[in-house]
gemmi code that builds the backbone of each chain (N, CA, C; Angstrom):
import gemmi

chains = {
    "A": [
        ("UNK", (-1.457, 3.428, 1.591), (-2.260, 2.347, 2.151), (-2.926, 2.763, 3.446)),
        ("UNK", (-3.700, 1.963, 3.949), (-4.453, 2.191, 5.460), (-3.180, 1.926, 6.583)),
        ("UNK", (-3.467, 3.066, 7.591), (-3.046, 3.554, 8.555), (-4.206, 3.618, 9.618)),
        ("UNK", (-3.226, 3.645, 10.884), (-3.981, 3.906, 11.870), (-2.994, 4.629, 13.073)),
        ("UNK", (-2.844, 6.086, 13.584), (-2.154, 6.572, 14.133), (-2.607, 7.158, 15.401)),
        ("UNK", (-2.113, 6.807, 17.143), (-2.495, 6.753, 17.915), (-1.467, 7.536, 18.743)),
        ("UNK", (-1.999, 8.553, 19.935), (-1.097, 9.129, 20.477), (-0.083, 8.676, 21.278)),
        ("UNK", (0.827, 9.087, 21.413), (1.854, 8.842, 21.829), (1.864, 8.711, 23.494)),
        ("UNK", (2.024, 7.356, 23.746), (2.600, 7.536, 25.324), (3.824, 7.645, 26.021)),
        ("UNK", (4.092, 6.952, 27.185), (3.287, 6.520, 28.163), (2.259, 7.260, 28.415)),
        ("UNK", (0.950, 7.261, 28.899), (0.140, 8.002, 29.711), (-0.110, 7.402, 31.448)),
        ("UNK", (0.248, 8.629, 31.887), (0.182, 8.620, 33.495), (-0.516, 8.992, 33.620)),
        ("UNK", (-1.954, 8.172, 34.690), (-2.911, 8.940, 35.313), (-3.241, 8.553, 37.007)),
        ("UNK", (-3.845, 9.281, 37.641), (-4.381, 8.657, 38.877), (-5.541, 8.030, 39.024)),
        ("UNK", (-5.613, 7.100, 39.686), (-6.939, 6.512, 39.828), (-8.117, 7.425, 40.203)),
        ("UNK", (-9.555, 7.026, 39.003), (-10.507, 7.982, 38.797), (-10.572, 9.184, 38.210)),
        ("UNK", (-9.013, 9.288, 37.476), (-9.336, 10.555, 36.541), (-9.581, 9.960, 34.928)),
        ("UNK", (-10.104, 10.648, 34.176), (-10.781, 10.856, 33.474), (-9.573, 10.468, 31.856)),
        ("UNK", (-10.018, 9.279, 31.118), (-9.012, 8.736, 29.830), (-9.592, 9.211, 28.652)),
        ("UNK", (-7.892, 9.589, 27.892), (-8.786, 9.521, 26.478), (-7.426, 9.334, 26.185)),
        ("UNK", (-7.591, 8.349, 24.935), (-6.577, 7.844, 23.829), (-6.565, 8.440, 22.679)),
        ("UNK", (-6.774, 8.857, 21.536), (-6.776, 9.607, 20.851), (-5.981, 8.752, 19.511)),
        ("UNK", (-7.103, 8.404, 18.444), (-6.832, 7.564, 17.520), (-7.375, 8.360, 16.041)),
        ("UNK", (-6.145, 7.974, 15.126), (-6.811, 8.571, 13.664), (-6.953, 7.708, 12.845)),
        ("UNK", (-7.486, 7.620, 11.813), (-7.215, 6.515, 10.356), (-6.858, 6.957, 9.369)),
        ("UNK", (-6.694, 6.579, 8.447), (-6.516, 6.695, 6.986), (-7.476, 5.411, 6.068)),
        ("UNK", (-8.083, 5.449, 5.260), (-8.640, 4.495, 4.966), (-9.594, 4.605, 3.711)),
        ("UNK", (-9.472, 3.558, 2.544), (-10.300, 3.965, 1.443), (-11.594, 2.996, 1.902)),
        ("UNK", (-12.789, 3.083, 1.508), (-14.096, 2.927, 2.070), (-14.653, 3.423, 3.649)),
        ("UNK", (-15.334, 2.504, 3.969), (-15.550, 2.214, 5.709), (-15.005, 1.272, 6.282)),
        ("UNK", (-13.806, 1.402, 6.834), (-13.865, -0.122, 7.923), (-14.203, 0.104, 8.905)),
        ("UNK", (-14.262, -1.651, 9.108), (-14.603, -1.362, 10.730), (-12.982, -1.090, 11.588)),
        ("UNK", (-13.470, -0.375, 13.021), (-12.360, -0.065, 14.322), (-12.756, -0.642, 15.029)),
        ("UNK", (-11.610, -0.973, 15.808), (-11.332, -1.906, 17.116), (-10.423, -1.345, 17.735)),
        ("UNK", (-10.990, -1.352, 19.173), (-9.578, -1.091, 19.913), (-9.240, -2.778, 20.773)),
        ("UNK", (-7.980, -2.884, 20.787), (-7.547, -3.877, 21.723), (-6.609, -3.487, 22.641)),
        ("UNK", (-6.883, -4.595, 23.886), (-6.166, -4.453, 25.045), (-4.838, -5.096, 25.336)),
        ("UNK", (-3.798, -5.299, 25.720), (-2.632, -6.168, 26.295), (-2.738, -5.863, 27.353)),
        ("UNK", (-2.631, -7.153, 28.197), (-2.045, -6.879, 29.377), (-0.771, -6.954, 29.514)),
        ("UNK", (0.405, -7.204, 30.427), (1.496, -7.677, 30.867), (1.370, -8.951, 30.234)),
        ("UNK", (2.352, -9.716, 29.217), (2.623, -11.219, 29.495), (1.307, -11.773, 28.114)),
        ("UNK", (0.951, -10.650, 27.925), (-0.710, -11.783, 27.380), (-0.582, -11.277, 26.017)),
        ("UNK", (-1.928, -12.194, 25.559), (-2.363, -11.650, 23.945), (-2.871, -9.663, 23.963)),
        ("UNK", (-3.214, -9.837, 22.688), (-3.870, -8.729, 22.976), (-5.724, -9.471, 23.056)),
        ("UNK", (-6.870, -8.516, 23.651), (-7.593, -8.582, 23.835), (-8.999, -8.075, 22.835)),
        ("UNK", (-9.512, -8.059, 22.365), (-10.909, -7.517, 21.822), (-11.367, -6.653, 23.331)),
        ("UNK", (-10.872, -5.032, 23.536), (-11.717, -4.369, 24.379), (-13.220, -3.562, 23.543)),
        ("UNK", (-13.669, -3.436, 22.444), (-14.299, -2.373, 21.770), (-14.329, -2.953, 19.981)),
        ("UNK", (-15.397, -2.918, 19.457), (-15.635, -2.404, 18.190), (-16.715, -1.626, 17.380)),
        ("UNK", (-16.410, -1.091, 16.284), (-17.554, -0.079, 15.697), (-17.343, -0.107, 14.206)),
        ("UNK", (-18.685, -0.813, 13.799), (-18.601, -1.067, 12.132), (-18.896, -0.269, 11.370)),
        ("UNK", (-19.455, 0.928, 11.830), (-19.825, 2.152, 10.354), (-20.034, 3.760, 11.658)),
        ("UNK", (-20.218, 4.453, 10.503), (-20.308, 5.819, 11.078), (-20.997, 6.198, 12.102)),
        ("UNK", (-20.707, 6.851, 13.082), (-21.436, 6.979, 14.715), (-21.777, 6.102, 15.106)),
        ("UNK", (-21.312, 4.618, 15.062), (-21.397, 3.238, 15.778), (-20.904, 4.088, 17.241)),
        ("UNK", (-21.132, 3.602, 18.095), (-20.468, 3.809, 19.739), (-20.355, 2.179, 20.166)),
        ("UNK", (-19.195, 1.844, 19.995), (-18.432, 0.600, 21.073), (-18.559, 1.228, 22.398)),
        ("UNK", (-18.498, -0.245, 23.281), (-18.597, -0.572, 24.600), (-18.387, -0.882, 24.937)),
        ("UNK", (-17.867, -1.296, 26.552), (-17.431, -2.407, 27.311), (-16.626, -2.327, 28.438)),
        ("UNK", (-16.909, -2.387, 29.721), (-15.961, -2.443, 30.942), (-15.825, -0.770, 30.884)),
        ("UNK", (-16.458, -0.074, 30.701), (-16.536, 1.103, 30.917), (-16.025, 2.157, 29.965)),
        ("UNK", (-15.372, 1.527, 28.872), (-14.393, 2.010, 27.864), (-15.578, 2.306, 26.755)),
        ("UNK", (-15.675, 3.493, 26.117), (-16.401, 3.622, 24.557), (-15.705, 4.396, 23.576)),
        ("UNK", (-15.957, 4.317, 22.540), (-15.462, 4.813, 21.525), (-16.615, 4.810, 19.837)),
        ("UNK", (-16.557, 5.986, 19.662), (-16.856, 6.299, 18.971), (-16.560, 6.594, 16.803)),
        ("UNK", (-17.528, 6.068, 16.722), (-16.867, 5.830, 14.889), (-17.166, 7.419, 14.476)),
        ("UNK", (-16.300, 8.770, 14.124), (-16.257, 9.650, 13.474), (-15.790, 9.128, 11.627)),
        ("UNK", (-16.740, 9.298, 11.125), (-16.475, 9.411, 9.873), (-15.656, 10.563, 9.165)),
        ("UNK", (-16.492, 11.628, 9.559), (-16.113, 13.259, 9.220), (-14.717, 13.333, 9.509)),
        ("UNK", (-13.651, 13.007, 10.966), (-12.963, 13.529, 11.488), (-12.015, 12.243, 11.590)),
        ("UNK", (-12.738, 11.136, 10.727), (-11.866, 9.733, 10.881), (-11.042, 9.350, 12.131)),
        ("UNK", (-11.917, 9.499, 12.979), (-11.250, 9.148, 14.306), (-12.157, 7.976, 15.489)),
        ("UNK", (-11.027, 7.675, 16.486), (-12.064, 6.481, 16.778), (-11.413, 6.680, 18.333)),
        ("UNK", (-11.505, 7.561, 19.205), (-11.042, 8.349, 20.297), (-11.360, 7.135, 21.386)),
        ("UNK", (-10.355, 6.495, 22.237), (-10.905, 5.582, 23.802), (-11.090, 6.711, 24.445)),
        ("UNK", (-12.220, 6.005, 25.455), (-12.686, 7.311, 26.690), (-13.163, 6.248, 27.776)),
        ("UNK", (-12.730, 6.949, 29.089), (-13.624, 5.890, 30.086), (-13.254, 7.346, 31.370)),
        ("UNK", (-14.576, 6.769, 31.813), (-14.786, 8.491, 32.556), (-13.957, 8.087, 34.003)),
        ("UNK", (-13.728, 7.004, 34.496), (-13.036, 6.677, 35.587), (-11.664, 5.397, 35.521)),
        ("UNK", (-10.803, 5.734, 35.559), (-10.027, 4.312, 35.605), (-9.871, 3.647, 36.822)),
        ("UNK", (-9.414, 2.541, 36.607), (-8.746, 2.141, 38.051), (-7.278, 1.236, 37.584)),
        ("UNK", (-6.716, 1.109, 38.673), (-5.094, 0.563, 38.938), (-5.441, -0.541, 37.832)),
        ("UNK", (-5.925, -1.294, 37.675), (-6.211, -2.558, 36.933), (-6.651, -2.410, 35.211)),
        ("UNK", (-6.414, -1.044, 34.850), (-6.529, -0.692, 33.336), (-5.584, -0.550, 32.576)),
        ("UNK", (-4.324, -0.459, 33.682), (-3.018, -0.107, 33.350), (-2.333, -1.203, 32.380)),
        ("UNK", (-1.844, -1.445, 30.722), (-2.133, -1.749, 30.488), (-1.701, -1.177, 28.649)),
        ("UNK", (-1.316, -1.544, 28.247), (-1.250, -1.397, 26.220), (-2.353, -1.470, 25.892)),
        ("UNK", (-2.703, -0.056, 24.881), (-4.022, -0.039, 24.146), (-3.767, -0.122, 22.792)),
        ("UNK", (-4.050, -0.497, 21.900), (-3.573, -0.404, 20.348), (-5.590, -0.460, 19.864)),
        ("UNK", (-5.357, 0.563, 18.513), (-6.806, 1.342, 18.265), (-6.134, 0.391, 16.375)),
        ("UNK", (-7.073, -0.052, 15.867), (-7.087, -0.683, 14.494), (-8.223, -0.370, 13.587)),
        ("UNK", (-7.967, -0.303, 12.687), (-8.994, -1.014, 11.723), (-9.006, -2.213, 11.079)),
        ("UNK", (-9.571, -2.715, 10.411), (-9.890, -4.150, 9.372), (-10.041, -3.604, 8.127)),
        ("UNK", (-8.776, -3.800, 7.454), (-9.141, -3.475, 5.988), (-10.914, -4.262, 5.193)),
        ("UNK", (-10.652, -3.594, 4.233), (-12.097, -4.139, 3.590), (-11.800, -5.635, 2.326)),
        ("UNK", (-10.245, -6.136, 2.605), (-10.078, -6.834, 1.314), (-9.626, -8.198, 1.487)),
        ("UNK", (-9.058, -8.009, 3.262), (-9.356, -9.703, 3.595), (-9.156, -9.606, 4.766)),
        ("UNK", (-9.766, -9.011, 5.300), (-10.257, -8.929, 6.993), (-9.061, -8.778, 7.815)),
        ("UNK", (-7.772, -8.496, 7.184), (-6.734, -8.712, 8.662), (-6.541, -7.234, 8.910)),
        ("UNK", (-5.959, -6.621, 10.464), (-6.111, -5.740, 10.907), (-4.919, -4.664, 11.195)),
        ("UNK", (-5.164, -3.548, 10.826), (-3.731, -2.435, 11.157), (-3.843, -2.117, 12.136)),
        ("UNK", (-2.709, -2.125, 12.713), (-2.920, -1.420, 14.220), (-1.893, -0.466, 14.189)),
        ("UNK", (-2.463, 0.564, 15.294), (-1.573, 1.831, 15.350), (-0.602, 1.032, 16.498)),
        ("UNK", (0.367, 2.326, 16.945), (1.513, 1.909, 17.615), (1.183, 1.383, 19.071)),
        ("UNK", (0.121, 1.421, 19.625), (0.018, 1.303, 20.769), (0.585, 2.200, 21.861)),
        ("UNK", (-0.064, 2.334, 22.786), (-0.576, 3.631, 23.995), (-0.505, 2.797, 24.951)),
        ("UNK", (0.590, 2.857, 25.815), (0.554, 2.409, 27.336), (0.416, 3.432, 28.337)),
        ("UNK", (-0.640, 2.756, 29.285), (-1.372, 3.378, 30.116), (-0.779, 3.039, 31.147)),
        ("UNK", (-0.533, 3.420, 32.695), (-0.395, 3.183, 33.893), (-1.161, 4.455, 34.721)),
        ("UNK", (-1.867, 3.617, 35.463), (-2.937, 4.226, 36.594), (-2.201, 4.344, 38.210)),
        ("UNK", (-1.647, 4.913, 38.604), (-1.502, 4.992, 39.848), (-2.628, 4.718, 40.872)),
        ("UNK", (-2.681, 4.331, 41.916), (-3.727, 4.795, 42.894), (-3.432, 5.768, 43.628)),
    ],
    "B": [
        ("UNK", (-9.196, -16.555, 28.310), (-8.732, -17.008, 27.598), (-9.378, -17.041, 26.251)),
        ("UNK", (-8.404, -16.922, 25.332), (-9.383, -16.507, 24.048), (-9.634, -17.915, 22.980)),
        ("UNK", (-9.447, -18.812, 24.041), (-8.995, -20.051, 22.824), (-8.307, -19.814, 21.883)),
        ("UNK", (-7.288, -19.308, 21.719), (-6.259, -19.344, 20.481), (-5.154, -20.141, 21.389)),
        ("UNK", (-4.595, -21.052, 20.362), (-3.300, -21.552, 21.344), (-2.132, -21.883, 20.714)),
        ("UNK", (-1.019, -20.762, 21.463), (0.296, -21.109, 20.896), (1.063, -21.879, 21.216)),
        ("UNK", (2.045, -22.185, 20.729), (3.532, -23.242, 21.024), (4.677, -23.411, 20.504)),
        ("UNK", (5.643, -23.014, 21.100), (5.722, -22.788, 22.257), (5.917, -21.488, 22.619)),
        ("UNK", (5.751, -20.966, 24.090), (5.830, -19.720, 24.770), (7.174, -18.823, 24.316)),
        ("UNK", (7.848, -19.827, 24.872), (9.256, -19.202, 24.307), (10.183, -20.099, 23.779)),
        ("UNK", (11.058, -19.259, 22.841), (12.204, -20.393, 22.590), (13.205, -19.159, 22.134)),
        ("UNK", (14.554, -20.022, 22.298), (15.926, -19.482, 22.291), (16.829, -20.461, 21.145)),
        ("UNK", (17.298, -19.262, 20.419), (17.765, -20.333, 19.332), (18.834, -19.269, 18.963)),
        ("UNK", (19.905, -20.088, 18.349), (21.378, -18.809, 17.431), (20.734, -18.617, 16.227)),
        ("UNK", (21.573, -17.289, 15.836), (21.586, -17.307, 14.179), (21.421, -17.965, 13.334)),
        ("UNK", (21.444, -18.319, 12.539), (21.531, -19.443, 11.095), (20.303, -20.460, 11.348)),
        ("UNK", (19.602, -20.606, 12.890), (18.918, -21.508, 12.810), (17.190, -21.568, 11.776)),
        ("UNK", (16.158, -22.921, 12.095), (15.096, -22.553, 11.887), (14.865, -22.742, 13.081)),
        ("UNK", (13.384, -22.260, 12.693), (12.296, -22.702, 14.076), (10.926, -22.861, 13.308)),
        ("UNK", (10.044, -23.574, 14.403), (8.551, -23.358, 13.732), (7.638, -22.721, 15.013)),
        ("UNK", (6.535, -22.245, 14.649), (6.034, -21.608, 15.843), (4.288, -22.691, 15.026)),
        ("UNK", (3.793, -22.864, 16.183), (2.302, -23.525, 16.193), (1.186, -22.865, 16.767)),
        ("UNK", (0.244, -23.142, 16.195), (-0.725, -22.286, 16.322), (-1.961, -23.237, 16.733)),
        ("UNK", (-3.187, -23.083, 17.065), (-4.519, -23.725, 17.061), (-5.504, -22.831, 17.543)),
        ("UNK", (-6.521, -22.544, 16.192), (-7.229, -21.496, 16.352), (-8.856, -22.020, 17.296)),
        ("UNK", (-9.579, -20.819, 17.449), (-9.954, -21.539, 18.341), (-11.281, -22.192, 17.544)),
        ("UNK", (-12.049, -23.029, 18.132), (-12.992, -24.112, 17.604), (-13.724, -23.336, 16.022)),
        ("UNK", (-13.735, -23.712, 15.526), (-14.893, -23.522, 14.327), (-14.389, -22.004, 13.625)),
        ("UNK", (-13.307, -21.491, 14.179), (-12.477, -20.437, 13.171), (-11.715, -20.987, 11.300)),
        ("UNK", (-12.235, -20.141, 10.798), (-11.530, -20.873, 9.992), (-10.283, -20.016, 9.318)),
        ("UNK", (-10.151, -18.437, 10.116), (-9.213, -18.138, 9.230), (-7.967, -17.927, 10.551)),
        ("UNK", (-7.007, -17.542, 9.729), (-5.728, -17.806, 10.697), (-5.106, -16.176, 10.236)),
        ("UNK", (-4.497, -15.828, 11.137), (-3.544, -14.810, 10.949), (-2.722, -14.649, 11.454)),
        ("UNK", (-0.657, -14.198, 11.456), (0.339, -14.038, 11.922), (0.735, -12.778, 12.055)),
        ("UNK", (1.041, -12.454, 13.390), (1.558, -11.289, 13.426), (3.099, -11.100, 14.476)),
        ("UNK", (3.603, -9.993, 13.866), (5.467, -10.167, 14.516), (5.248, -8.527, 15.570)),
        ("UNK", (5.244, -8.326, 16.539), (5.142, -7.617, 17.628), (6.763, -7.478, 17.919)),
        ("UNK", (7.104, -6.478, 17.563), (8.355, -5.890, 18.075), (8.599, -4.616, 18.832)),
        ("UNK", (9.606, -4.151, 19.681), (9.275, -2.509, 19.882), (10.108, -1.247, 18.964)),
        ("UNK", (10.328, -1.925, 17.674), (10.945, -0.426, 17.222), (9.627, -0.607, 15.790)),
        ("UNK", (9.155, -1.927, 15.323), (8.108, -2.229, 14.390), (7.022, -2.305, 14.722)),
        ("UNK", (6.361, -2.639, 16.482), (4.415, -2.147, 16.678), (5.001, -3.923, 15.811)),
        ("UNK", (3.291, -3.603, 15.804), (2.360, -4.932, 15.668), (2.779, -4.858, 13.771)),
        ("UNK", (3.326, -5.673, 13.230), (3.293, -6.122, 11.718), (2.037, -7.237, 11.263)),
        ("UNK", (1.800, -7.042, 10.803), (0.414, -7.944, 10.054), (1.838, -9.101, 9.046)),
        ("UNK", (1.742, -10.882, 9.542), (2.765, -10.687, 8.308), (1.896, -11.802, 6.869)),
        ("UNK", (1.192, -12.557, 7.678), (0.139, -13.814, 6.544), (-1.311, -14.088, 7.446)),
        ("UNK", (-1.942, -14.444, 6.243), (-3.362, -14.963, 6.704), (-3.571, -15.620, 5.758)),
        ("UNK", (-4.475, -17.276, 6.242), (-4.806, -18.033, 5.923), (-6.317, -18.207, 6.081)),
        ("UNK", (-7.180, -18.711, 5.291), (-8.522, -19.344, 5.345), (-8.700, -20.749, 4.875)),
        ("UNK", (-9.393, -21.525, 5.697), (-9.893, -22.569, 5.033), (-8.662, -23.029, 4.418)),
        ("UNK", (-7.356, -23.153, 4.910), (-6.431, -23.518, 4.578), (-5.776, -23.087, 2.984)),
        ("UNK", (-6.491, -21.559, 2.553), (-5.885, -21.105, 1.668), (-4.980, -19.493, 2.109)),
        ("UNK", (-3.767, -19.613, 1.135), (-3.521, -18.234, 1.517), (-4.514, -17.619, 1.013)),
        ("UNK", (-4.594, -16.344, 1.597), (-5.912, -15.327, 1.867), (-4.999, -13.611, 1.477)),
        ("UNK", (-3.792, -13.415, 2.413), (-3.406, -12.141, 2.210), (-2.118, -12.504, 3.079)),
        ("UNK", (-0.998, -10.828, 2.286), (0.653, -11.466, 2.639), (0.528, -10.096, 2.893)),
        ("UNK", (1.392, -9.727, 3.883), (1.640, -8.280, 4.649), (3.286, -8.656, 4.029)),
        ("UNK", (4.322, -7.815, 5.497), (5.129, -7.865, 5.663), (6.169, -9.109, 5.849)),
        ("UNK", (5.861, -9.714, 5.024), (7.082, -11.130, 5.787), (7.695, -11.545, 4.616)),
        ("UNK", (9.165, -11.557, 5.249), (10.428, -12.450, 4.622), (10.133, -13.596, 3.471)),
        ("UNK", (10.987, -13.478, 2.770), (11.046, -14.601, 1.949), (11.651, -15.778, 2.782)),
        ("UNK", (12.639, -15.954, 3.740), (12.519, -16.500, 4.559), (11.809, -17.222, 5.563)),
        ("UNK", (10.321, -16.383, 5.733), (9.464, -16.914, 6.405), (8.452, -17.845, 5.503)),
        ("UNK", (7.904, -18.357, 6.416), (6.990, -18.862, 5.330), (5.708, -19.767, 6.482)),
        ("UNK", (4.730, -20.008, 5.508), (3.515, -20.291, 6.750), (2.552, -21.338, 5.972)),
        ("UNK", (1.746, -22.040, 6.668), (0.671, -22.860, 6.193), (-0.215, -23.487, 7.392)),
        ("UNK", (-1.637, -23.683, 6.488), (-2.793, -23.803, 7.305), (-3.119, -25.586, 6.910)),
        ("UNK", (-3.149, -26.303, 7.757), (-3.181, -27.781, 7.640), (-5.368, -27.771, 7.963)),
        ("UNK", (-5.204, -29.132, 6.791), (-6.472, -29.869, 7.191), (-7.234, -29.623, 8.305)),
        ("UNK", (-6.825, -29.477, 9.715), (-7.694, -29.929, 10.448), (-7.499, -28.036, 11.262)),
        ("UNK", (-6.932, -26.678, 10.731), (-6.867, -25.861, 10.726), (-6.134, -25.242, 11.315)),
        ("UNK", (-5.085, -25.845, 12.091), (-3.755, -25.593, 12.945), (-3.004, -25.229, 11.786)),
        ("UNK", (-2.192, -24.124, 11.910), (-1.115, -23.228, 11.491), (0.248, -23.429, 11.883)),
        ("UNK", (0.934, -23.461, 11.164), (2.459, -23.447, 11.099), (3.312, -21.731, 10.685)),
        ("UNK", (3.810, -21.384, 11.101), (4.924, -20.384, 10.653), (6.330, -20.858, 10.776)),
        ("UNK", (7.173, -20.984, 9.792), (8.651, -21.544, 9.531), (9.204, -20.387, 9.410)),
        ("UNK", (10.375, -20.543, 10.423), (11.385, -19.190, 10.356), (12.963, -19.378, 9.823)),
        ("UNK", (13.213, -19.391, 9.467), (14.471, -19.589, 8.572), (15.519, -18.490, 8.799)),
        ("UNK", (16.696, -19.654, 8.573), (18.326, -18.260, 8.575), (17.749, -16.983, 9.479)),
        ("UNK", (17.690, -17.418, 10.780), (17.079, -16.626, 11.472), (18.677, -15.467, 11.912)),
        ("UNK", (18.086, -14.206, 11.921), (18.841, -13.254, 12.640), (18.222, -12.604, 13.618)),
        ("UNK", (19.644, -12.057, 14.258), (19.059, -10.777, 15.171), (18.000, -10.076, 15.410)),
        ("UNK", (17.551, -9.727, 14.428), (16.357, -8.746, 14.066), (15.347, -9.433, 14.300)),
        ("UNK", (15.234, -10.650, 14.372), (14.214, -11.424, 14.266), (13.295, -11.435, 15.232)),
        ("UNK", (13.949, -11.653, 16.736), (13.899, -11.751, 17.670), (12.502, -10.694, 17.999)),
        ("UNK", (11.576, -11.230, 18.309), (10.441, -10.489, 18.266), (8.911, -11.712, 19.099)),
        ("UNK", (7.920, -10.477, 19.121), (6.808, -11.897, 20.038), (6.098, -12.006, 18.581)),
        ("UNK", (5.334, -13.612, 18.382), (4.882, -13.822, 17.249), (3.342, -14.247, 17.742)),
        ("UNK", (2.644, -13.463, 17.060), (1.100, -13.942, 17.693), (0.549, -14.472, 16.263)),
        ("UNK", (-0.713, -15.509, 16.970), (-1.368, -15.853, 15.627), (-2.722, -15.281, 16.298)),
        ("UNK", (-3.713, -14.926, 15.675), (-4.607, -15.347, 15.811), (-5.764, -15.754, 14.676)),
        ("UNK", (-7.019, -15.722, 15.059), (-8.173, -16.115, 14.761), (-9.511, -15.891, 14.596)),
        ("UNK", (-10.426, -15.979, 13.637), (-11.889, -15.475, 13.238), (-12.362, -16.557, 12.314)),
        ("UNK", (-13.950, -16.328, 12.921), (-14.962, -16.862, 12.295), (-14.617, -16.718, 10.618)),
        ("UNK", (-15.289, -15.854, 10.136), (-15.045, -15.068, 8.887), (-14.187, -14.320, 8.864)),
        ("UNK", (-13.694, -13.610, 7.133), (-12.934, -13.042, 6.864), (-13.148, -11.252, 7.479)),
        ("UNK", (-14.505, -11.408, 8.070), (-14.820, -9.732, 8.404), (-15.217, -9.891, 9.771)),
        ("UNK", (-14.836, -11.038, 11.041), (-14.946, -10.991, 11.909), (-14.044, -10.365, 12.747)),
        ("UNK", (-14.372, -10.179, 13.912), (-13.249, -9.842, 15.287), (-11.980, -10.916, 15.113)),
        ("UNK", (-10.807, -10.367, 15.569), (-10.032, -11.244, 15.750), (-9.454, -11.732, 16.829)),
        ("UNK", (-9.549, -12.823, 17.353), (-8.748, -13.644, 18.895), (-7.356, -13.453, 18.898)),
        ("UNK", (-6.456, -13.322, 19.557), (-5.047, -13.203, 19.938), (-5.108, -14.864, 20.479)),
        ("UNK", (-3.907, -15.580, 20.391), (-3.319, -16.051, 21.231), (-2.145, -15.251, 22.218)),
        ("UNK", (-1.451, -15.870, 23.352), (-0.196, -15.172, 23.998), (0.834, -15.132, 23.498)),
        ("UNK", (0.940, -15.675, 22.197), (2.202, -15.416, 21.477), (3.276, -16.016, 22.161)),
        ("UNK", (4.575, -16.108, 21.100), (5.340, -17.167, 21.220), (6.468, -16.017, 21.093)),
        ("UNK", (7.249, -16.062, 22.045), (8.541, -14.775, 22.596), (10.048, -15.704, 21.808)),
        ("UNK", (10.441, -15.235, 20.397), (11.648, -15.847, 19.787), (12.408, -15.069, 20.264)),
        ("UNK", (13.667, -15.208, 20.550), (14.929, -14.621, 20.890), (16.059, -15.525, 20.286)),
        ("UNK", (16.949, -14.964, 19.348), (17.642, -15.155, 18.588), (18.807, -14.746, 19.387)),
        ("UNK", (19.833, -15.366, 19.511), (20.997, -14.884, 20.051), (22.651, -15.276, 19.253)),
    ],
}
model = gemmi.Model(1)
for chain_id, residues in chains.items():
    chain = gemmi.Chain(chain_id)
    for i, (resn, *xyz) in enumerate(residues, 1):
        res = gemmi.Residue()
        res.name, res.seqid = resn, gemmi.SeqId(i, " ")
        for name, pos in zip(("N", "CA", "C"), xyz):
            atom = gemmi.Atom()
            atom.name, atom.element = name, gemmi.Element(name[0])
            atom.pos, atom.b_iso = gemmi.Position(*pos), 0.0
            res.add_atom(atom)
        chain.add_residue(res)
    model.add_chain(chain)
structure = gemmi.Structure()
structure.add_model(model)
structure.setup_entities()
């Protein structure tokens, strides 16, 4: 079945260095990817989505990219700050009734 | 806030009990989805509802069980609850069956 497998954290970084999450799929057709956010205490969030091949998601500085070839859907944000820190979980939407797989989730903490 | 809204936040209950967890998606959504957030299981996909029909069944108990009322508020019934159970339960919500999906903050069961 569809998968979605995301690297392993925690990830420690300092404020203003340079993120990447690192997400794979498995998947029969195209779905669409999403990445979502948690904060502490909360839902998760809609940070990013990308519905077909070389789509580029956006938002709050975060993009990600739809690889078809390499089935991957990589977070990147060229600067963080203390306030990103934070559970990332990278998904897709199956194609057969819209609900969503999510990989294991990637917690981030940003030092300043 | 994503307009999804749960109820209640938390609850504490023994073994053997039920519980129900409530949902209200947000305005003019019509499909519903449940999910069980644990840390040794990640995010489980477990029912989704549309238009007050089941739609699609992931992972969930024969024990569990769920329904989408008339006016589009969601129910999840938890039954002969155990240990294991004890997990955060999110619902959320979409337009369509191929839309983004809303989180609510989920409802924190602890079984003791």
């Amino acid at each position: 079945g569809d998968s979605v497998t995301q690297m392993e954290g925690p990830v420690t970084l300092s404020e203003e260095a340079f993120l990447t999450i690192n997400c794979t799929y498995t998947a029969t057709g195209y779905p669409s990817l999403f990445w979502y956010v948690q904060y502490p205490g909360e839902g998760l969030q809609l940070l990013l989505k990308a519905t077909k091949a070389d789509d580029k998601g956006s938002n709050k500085g975060f993009e990600a990219t739809y690889r078809k070839e390499t089935t991957s859907f990589h977070l990147e944000k060229g600067s963080v700050q203390v306030s990103d820190s934070a559970v990332y979980f990278c998904a897709l939407m199956d194609n057969q009734g819209g609900k969503l797989i999510f990989g294991q989730g990637t917690e981030l903490s940003v030092k300043p | 806030d994503s307009g999804v809204t749960q109820t209640p936040k938390h609850l504490i209950t023994a073994t053997g009990q039920r519980v129900t967890l409530r949902c209200s998606p947000r305005s003019g959504d019509l499909s519903v989805y449940w999910y069980q957030q644990s840390l040794d299981q990640g995010l489980q996909f477990l029912i989704q509802y549309y238009n007050g029909e089941e739609r699609a069944k992931g992972n969930i108990l024969e024990r569990f069980s769920a329904q989408q009322f008339p006016d589009l508020h969601s129910e999840l019934n938890l039954s002969s609850l155990e240990l294991g159970d004890s997990a955060l339960y999110f619902c959320a919500s979409s337009v369509e069956w191929n839309s983004p999906l809303h989180f609510g903050n989920g409802t924190r069961l602890t079984v003791t």
